[in-house]
Backbone of each chain as ProteinMPNN parsed JSONL, in Angstrom:
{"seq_chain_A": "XXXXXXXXXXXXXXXXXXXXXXXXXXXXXXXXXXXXXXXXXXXXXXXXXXXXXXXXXXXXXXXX", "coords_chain_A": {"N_chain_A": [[28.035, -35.604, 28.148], [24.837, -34.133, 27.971], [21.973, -34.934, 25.921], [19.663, -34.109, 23.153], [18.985, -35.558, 21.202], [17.577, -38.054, 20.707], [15.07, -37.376, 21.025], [14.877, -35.917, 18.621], [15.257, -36.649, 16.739], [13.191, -38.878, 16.31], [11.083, -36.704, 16.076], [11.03, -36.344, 13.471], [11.008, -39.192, 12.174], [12.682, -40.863, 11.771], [14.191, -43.803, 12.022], [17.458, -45.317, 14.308], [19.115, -46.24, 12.686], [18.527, -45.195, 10.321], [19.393, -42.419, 10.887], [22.077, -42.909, 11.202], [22.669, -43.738, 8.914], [22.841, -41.354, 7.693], [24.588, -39.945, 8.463], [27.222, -41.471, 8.195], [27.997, -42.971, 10.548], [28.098, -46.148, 12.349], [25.002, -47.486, 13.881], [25.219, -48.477, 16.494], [26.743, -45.717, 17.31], [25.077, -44.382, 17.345], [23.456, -45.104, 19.126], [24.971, -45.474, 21.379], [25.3, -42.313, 21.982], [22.861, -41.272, 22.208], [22.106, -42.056, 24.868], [24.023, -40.991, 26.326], [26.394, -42.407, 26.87], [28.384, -41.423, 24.903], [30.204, -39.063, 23.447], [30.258, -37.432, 21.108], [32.48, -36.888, 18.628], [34.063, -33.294, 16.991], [33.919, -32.943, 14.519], [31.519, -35.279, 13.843], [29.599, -34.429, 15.561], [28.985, -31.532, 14.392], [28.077, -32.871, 11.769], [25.678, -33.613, 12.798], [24.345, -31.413, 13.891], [24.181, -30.138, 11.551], [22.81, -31.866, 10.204], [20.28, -31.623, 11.534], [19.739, -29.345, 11.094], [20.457, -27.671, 12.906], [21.737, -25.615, 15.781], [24.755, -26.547, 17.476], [24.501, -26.175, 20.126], [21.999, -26.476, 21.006], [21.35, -29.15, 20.316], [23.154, -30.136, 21.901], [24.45, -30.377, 25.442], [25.824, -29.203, 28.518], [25.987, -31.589, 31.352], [24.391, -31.019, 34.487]], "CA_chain_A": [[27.097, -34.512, 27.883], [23.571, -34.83, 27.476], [21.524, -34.383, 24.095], [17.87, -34.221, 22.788], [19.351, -36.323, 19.909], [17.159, -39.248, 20.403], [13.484, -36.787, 20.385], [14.957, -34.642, 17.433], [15.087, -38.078, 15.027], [11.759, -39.048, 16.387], [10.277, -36.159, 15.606], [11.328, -36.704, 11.67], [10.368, -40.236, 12.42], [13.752, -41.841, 11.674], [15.059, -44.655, 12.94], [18.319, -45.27, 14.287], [19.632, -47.033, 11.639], [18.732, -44.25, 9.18], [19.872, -41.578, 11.396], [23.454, -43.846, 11.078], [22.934, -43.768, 7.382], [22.827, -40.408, 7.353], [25.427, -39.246, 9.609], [27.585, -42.398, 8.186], [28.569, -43.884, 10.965], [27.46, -46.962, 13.056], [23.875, -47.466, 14.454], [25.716, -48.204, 17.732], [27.492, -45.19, 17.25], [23.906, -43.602, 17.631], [22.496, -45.249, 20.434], [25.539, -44.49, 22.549], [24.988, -40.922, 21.457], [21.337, -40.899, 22.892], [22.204, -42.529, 26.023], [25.215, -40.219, 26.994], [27.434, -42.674, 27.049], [29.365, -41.501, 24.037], [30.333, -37.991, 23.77], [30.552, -37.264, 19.806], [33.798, -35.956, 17.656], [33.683, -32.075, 16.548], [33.188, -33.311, 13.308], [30.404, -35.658, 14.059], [28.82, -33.104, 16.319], [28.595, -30.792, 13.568], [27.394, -33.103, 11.391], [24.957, -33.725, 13.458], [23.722, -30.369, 13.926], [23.692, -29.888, 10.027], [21.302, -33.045, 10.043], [18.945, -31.296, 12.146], [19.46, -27.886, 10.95], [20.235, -26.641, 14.432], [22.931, -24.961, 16.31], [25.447, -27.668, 18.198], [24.188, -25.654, 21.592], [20.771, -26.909, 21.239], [21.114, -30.357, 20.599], [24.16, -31.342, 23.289], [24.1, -29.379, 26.805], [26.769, -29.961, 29.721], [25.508, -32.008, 32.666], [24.82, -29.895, 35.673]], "C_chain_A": [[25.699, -35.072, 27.609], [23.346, -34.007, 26.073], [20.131, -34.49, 23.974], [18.411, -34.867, 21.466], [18.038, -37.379, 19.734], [15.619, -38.566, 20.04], [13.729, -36.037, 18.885], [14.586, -36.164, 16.44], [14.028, -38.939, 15.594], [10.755, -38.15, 16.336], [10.734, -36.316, 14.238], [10.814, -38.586, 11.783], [11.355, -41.363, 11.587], [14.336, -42.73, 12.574], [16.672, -44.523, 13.04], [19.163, -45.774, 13.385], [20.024, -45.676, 10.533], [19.176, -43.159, 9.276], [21.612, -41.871, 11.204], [23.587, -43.395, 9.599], [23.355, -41.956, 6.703], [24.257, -39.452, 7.962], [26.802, -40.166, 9.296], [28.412, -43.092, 8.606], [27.804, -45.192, 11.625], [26.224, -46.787, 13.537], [24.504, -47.678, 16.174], [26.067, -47.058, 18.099], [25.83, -43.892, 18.283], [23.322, -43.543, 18.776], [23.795, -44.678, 21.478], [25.798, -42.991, 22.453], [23.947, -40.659, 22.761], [21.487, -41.209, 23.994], [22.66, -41.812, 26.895], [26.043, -41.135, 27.36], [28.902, -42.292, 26.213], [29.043, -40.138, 23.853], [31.318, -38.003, 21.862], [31.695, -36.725, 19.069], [33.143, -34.427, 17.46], [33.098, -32.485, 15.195], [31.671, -34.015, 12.962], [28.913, -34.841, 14.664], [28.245, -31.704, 15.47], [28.035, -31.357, 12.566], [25.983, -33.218, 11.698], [23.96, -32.465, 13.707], [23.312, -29.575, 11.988], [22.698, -30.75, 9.52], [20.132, -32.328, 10.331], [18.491, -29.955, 11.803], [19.402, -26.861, 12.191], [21.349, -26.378, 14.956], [23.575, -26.104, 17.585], [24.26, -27.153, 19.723], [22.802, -26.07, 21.73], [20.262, -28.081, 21.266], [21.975, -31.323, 21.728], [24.225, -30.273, 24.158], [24.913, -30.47, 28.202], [25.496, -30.118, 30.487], [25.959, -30.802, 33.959], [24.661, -30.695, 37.168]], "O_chain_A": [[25.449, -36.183, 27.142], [23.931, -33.124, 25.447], [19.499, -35.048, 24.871], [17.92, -34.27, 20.508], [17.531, -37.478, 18.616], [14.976, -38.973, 19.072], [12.8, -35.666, 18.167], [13.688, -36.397, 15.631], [14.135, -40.06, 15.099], [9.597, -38.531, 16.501], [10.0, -37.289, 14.412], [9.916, -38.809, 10.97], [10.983, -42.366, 10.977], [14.864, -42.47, 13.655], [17.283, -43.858, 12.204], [20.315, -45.458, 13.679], [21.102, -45.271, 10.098], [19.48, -42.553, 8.249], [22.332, -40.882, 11.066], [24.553, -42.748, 9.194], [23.918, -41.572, 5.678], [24.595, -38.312, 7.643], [27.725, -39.819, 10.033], [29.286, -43.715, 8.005], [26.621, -45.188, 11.287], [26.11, -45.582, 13.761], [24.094, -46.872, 17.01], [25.867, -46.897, 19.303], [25.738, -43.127, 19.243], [22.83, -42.592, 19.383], [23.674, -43.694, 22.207], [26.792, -42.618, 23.076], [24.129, -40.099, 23.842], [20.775, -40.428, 24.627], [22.178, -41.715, 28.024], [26.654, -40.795, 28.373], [30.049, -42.603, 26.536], [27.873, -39.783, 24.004], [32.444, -38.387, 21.546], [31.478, -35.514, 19.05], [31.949, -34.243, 17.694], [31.914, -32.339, 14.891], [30.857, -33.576, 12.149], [27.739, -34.757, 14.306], [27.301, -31.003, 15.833], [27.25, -30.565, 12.045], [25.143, -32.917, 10.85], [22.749, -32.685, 13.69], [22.458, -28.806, 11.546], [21.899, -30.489, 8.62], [19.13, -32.332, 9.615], [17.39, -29.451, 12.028], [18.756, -25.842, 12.436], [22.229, -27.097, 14.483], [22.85, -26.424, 18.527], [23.361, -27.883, 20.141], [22.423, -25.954, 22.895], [19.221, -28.395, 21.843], [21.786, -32.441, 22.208], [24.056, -29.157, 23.667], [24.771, -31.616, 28.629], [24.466, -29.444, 30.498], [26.954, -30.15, 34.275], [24.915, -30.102, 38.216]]}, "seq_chain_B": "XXXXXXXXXXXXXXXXXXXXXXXXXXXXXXXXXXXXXXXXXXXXXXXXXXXXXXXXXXXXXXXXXXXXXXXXXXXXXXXXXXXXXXXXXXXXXXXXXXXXXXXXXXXXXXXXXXXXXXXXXXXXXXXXXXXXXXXXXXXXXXXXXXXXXXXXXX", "coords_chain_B": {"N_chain_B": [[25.813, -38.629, 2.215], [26.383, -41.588, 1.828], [25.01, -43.801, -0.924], [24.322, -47.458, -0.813], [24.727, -49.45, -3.735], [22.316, -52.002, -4.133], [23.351, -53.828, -6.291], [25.735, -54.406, -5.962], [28.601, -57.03, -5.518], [29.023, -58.855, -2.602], [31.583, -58.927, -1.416], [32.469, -56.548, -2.58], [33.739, -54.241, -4.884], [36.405, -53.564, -6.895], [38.939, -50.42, -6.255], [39.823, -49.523, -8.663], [39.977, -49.228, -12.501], [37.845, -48.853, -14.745], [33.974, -47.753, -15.059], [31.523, -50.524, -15.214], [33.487, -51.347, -12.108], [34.945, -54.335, -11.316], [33.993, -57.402, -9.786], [36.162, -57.625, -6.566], [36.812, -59.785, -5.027], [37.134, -61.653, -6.369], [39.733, -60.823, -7.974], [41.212, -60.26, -5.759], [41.42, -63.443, -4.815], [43.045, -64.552, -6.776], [44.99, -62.943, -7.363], [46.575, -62.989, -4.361], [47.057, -65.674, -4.25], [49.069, -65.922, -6.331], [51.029, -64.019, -5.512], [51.141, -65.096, -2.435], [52.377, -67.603, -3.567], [54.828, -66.584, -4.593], [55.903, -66.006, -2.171], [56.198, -68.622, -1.428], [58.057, -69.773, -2.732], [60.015, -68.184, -2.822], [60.829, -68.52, 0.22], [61.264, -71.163, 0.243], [63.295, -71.826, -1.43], [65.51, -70.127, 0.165], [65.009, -71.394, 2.92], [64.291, -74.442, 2.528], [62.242, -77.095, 4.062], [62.014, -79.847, 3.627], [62.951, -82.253, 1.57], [61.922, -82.518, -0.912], [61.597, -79.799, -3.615], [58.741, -79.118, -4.518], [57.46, -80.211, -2.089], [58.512, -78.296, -0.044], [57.427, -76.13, -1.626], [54.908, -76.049, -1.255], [54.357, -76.607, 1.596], [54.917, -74.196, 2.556], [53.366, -72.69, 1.047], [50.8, -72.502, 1.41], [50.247, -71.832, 3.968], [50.797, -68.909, 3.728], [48.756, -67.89, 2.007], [46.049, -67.327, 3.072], [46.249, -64.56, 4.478], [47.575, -63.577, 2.091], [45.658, -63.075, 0.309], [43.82, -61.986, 2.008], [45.237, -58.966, 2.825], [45.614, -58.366, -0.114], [42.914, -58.112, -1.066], [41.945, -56.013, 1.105], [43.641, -53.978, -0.062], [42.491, -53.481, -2.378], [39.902, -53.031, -2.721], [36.614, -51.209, -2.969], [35.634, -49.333, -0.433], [32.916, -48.118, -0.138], [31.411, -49.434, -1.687], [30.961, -51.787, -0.342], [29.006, -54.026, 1.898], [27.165, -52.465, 4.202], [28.854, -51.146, 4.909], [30.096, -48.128, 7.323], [30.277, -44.566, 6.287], [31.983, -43.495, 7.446], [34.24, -44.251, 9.902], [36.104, -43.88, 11.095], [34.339, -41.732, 13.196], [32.953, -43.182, 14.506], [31.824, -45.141, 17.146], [32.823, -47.639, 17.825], [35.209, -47.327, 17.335], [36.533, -45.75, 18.755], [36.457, -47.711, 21.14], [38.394, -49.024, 20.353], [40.458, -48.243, 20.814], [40.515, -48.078, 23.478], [40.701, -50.618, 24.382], [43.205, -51.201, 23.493], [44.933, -49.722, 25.06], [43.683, -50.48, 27.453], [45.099, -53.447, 27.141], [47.551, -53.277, 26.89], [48.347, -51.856, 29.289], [47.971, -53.891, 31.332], [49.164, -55.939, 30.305], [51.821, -55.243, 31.096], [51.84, -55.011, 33.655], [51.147, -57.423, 34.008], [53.609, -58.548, 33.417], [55.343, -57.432, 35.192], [54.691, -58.643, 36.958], [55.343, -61.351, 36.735], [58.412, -60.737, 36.793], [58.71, -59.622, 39.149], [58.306, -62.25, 40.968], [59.949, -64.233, 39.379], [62.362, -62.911, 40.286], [62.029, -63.345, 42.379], [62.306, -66.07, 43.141], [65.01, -66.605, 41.825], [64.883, -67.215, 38.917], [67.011, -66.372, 37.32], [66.966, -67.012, 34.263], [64.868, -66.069, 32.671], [65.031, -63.524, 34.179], [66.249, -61.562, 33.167], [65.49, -61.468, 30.252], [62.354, -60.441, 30.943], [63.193, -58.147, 32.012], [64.287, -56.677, 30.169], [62.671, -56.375, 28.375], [59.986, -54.653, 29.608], [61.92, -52.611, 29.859], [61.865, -51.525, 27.348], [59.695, -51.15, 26.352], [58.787, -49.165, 28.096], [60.841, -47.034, 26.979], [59.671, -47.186, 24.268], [56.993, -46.077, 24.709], [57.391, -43.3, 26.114], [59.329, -42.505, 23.782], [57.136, -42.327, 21.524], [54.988, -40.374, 23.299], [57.094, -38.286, 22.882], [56.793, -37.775, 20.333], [53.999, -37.878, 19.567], [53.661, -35.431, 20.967], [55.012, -33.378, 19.919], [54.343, -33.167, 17.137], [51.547, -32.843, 17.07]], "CA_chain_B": [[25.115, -40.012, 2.652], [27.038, -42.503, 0.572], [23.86, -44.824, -1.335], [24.845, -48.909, -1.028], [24.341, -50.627, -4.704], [22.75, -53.656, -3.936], [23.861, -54.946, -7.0], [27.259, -54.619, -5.482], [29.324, -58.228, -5.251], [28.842, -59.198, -1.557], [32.52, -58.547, -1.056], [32.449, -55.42, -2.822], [33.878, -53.966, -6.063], [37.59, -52.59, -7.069], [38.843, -48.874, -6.721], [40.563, -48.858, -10.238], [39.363, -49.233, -13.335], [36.713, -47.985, -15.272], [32.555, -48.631, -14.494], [31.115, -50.842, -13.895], [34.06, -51.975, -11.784], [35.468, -55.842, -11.186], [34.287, -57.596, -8.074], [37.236, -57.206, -5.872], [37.273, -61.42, -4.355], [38.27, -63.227, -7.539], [40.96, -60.684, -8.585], [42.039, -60.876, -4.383], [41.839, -64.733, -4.566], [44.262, -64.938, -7.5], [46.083, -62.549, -7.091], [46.761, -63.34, -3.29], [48.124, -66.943, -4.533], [50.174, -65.672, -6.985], [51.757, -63.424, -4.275], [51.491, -66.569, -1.418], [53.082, -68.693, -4.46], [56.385, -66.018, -4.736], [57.099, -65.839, -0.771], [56.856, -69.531, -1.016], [59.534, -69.861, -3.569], [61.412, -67.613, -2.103], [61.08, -69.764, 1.449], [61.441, -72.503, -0.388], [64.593, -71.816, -1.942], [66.118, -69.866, 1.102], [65.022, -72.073, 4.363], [64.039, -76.017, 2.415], [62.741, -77.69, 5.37], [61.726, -81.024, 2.634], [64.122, -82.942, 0.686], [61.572, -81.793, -2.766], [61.126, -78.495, -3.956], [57.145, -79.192, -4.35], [56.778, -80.316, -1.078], [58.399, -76.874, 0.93], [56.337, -75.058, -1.963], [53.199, -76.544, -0.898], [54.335, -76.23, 2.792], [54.661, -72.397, 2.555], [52.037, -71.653, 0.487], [49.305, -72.778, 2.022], [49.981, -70.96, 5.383], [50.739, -67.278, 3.241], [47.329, -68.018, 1.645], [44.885, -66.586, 3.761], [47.107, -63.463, 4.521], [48.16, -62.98, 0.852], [44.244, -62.828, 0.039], [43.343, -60.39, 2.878], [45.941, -58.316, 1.972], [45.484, -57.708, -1.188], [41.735, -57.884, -0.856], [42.005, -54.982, 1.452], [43.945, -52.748, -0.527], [41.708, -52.581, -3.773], [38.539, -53.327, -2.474], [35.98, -50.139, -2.337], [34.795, -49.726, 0.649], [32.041, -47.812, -0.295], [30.574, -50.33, -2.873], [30.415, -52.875, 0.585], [27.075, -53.476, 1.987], [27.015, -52.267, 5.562], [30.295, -50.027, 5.514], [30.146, -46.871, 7.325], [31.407, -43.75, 5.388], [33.562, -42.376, 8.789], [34.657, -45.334, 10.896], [36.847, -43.041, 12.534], [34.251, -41.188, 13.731], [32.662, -44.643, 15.192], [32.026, -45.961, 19.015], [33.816, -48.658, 17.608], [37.187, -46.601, 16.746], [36.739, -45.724, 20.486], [36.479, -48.841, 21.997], [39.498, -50.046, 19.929], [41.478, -47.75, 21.31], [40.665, -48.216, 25.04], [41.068, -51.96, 24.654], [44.493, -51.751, 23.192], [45.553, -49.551, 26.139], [43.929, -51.563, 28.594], [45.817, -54.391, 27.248], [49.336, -52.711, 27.14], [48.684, -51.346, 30.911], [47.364, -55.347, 31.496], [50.731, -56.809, 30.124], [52.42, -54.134, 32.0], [50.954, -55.377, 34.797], [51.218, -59.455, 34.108], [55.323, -59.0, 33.147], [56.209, -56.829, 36.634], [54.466, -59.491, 38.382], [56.608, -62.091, 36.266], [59.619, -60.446, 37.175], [59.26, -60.15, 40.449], [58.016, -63.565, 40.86], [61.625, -64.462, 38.844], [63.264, -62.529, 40.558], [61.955, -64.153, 44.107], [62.689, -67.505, 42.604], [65.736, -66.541, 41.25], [65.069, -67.95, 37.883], [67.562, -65.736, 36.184], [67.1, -67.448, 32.68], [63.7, -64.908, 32.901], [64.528, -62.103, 34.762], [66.755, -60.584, 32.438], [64.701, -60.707, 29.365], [61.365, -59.652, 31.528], [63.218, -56.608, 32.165], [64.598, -55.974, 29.083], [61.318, -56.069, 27.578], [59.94, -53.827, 30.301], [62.657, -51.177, 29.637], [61.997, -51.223, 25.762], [57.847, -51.019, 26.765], [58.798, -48.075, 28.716], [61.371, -46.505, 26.473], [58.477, -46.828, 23.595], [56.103, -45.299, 24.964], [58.627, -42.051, 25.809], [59.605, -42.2, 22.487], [55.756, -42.391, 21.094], [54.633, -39.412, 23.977], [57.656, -37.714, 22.26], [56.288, -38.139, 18.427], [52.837, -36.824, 19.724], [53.725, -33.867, 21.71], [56.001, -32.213, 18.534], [53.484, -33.697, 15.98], [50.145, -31.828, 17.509]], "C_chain_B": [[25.845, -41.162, 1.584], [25.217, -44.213, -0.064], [24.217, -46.389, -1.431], [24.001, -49.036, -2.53], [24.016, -51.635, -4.695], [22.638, -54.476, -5.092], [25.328, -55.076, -7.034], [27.493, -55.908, -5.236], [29.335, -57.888, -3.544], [30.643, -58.461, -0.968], [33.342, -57.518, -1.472], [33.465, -55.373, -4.011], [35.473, -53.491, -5.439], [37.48, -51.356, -7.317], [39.534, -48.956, -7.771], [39.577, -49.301, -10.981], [38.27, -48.545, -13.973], [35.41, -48.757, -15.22], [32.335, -49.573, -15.477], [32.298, -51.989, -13.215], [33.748, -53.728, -11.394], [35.049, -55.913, -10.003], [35.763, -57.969, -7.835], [37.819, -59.119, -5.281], [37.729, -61.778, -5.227], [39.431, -62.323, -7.724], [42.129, -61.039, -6.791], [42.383, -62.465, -4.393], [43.164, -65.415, -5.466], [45.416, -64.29, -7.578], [47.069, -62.737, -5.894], [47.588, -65.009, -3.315], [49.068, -66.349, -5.404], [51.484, -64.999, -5.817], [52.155, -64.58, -3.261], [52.595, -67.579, -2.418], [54.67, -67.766, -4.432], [56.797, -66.269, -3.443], [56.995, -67.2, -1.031], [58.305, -70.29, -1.781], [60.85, -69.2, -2.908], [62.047, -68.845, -0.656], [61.853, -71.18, 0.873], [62.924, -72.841, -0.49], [66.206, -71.032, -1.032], [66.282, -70.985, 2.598], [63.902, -73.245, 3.911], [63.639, -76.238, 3.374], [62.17, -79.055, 4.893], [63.073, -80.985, 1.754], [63.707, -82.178, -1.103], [61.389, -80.776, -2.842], [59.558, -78.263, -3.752], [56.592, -79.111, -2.981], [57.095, -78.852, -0.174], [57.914, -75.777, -0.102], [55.181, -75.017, -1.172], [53.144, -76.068, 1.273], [54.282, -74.241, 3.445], [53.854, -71.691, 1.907], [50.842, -71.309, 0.807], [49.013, -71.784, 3.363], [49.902, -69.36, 4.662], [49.518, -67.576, 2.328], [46.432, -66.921, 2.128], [45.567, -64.651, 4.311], [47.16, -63.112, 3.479], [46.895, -62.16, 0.584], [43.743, -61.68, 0.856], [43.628, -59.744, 2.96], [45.841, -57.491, 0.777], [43.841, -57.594, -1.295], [41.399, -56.25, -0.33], [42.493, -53.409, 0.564], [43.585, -52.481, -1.966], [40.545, -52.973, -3.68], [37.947, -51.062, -2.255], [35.456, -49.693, -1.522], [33.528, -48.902, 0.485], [30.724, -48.928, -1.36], [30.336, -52.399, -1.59], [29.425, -52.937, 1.548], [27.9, -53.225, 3.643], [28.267, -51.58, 6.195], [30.328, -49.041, 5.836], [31.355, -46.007, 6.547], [32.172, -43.058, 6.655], [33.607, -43.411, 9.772], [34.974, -44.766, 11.666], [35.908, -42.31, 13.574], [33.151, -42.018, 15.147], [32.421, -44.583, 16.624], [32.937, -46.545, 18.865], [35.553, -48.422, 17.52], [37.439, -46.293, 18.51], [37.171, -46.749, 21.472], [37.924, -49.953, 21.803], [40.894, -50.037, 20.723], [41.897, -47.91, 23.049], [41.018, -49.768, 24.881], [42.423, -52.189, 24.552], [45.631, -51.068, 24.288], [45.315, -49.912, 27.283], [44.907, -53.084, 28.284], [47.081, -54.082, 27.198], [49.534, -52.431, 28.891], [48.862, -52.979, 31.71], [48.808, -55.695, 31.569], [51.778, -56.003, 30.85], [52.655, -54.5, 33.087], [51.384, -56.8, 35.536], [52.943, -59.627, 34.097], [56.197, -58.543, 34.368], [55.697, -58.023, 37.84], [55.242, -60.849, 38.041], [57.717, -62.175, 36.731], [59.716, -60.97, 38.46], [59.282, -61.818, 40.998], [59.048, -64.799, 40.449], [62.731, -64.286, 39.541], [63.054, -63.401, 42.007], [62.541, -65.232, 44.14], [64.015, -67.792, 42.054], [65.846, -67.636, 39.99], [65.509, -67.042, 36.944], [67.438, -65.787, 34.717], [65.804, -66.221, 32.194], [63.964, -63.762, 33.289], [64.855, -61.131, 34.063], [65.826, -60.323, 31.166], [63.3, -60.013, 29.712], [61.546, -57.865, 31.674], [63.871, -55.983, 31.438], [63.279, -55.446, 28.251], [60.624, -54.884, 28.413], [60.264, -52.356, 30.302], [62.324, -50.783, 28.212], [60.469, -50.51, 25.853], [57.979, -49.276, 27.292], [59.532, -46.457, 27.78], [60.146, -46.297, 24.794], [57.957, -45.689, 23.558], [56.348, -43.683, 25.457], [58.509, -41.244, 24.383], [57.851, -41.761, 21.897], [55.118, -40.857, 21.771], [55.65, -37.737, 23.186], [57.11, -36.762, 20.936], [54.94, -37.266, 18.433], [52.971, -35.31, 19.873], [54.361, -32.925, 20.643], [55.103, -32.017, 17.697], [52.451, -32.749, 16.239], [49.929, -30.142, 18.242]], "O_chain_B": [[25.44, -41.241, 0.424], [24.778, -45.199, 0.528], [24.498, -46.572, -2.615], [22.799, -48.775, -2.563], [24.786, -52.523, -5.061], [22.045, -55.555, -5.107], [26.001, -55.672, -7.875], [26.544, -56.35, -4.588], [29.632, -56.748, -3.189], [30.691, -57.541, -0.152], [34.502, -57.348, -1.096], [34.085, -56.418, -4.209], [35.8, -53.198, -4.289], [36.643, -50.843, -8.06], [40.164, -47.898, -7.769], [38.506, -49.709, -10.532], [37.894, -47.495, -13.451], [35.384, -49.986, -15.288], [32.913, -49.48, -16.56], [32.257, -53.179, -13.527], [32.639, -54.238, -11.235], [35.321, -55.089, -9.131], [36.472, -58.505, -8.687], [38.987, -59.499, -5.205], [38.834, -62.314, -5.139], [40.458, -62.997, -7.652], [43.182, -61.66, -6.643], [43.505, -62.813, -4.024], [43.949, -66.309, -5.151], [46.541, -64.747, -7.78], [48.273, -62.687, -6.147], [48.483, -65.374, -2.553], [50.18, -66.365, -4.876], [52.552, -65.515, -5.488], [53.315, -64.991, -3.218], [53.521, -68.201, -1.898], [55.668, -68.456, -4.223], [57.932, -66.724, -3.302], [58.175, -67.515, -0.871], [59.186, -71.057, -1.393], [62.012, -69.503, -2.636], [63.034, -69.57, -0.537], [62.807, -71.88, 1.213], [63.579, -73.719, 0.071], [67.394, -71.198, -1.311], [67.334, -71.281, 3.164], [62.827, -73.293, 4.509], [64.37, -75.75, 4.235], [61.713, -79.646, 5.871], [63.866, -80.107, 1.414], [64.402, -81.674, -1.985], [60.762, -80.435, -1.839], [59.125, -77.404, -2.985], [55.68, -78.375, -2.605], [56.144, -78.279, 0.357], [57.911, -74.608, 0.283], [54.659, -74.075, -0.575], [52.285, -75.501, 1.947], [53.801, -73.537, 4.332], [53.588, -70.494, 2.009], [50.104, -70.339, 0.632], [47.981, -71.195, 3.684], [48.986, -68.626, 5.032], [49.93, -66.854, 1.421], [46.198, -65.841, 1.584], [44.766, -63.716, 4.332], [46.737, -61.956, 3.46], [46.879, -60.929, 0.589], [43.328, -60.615, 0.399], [42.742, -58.954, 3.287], [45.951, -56.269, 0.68], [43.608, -56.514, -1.838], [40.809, -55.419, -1.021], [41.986, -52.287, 0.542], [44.092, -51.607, -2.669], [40.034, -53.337, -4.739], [38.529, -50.108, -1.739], [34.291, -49.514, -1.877], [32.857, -49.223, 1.465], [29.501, -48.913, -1.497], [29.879, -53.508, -1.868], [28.989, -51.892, 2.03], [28.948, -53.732, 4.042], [28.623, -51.454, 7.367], [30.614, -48.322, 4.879], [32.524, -46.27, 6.268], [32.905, -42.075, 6.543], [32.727, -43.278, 10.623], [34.536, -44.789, 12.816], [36.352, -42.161, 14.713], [32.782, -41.592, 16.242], [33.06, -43.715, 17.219], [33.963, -46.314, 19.505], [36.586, -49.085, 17.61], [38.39, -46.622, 19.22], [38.011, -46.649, 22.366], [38.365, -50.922, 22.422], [41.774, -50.822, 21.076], [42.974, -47.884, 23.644], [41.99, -50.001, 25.6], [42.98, -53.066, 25.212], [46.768, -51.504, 24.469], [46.148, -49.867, 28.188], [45.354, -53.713, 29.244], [47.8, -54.987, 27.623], [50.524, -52.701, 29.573], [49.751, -53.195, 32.534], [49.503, -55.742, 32.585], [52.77, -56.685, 31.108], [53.773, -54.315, 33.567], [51.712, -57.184, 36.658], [53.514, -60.582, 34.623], [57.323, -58.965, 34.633], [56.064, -58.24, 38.995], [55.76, -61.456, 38.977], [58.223, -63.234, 37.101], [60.272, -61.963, 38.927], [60.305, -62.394, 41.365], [59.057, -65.932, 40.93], [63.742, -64.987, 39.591], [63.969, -64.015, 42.554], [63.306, -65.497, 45.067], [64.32, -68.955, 41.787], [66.595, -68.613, 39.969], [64.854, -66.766, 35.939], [67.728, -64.834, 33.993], [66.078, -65.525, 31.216], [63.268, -62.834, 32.877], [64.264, -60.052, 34.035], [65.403, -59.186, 30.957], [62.945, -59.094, 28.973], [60.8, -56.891, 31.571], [64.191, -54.826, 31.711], [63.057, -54.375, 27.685], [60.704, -53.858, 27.737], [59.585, -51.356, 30.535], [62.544, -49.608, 27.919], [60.248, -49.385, 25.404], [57.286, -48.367, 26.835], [59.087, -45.31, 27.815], [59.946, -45.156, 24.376], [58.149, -44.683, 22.876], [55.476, -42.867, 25.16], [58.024, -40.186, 23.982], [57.591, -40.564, 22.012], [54.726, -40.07, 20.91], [55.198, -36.605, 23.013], [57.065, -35.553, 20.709], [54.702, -36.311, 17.694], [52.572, -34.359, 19.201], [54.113, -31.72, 20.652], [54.861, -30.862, 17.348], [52.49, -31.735, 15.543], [48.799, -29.694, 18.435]]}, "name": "protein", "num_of_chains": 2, "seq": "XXXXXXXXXXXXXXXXXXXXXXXXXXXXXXXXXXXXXXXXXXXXXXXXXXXXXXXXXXXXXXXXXXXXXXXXXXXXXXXXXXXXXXXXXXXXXXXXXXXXXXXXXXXXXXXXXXXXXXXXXXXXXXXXXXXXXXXXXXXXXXXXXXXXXXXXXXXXXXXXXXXXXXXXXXXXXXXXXXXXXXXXXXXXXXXXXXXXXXXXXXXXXXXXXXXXXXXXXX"}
């Protein structure tokens, strides 16, 4: 799936690291996030959207 | 967000007790011999492979050492009070990647023991073929069983 993960925590002006810290898993965990190679847990995925304060559907979006 | 202490012990603190918990290495290092020191008594006194008592202590202790220690290390260490520990492993790349490796290496050996066989079997080096394909059938019967365990379980 793709994501706007990697502009959402550069607009807050976090690094990946602290985006990790926050979310608490791996900094790898992150970058293959942003890349689309790694396709997040429900759980993670919702964390994730509680990070940003935004609805899952806006930060991950099937490939067309 | 779990906060690291960095006045946490490098190898991180015990979950019992009361604050400000024990670093977790010295009670693992002694306790982990004490433990390495019983299986080697036991060894010792079951399967001698020295004429002195001392010496098949010393010979079995030393190897359950490093095991005893990581062991018990593991199971009263905090993992939150260790620097650089995520709080959801599971939810990891890494938990991912563990998992594809350990079924590419089961499909792998899968793979390396049918070409064994046959290879045994071409050669007729019976002393092989039979346990290749005992192991084979057990590999197979496993993983049955295991597909079983899931499918009821979830």
């Amino acid at each position: 799936m793709k994501n706007s993960l990697a502009q959402l925590r550069k607009n807050r002006r976090w690094s990946q690291e602290d985006l990790a810290l926050r979310l608490g898993v791996s900094r790898q965990t992150i970058i293959s996030i942003e890349k689309g190679r790694f396709d997040p847990s429900l759980p993670l995925a919702f964390a994730i959207a509680r990070t940003f304060d935004l609805p899952i559907e806006q930060i991950f979006f099937p490939e067309r | 967000m779990h906060q690291y202490d960095f006045t946490d012990p490098r190898w991180g603190r015990v979950n019992f007790g009361s604050h400000p918990r024990k670093p977790a290495l010295p009670i693992a290092l002694a306790g982990g011999s004490l433990v390495a020191a019983a299986l080697a008594l036991c060894c010792s006194l079951l399967a001698p492979q020295h004429p002195h008592l001392w010496q098949n202590l010393v010979n079995f202790w030393i190897p359950a050492l490093p095991a005893s220690i990581a062991s018990l290390w593991l199971g009263i260490v905090d993992r939150k009070t260790l620097p650089n520990a995520v709080t959801h492993p599971e939810r990891s790349i890494e938990q991912t990647w563990a998992h594809k490796a350990v079924k590419t290496a089961f499909y792998g050996s899968i793979i390396i023991e049918s070409l064994a066989l046959f290879v045994c079997a071409f050669f007729d080096l019976s002393a092989y073929t039979l346990p290749l394909l005992i192991l084979l059938v057990v590999q197979g019967l496993l993983v049955s069983a295991a597909y079983l365990y899931h499918s009821r379980r979830d």
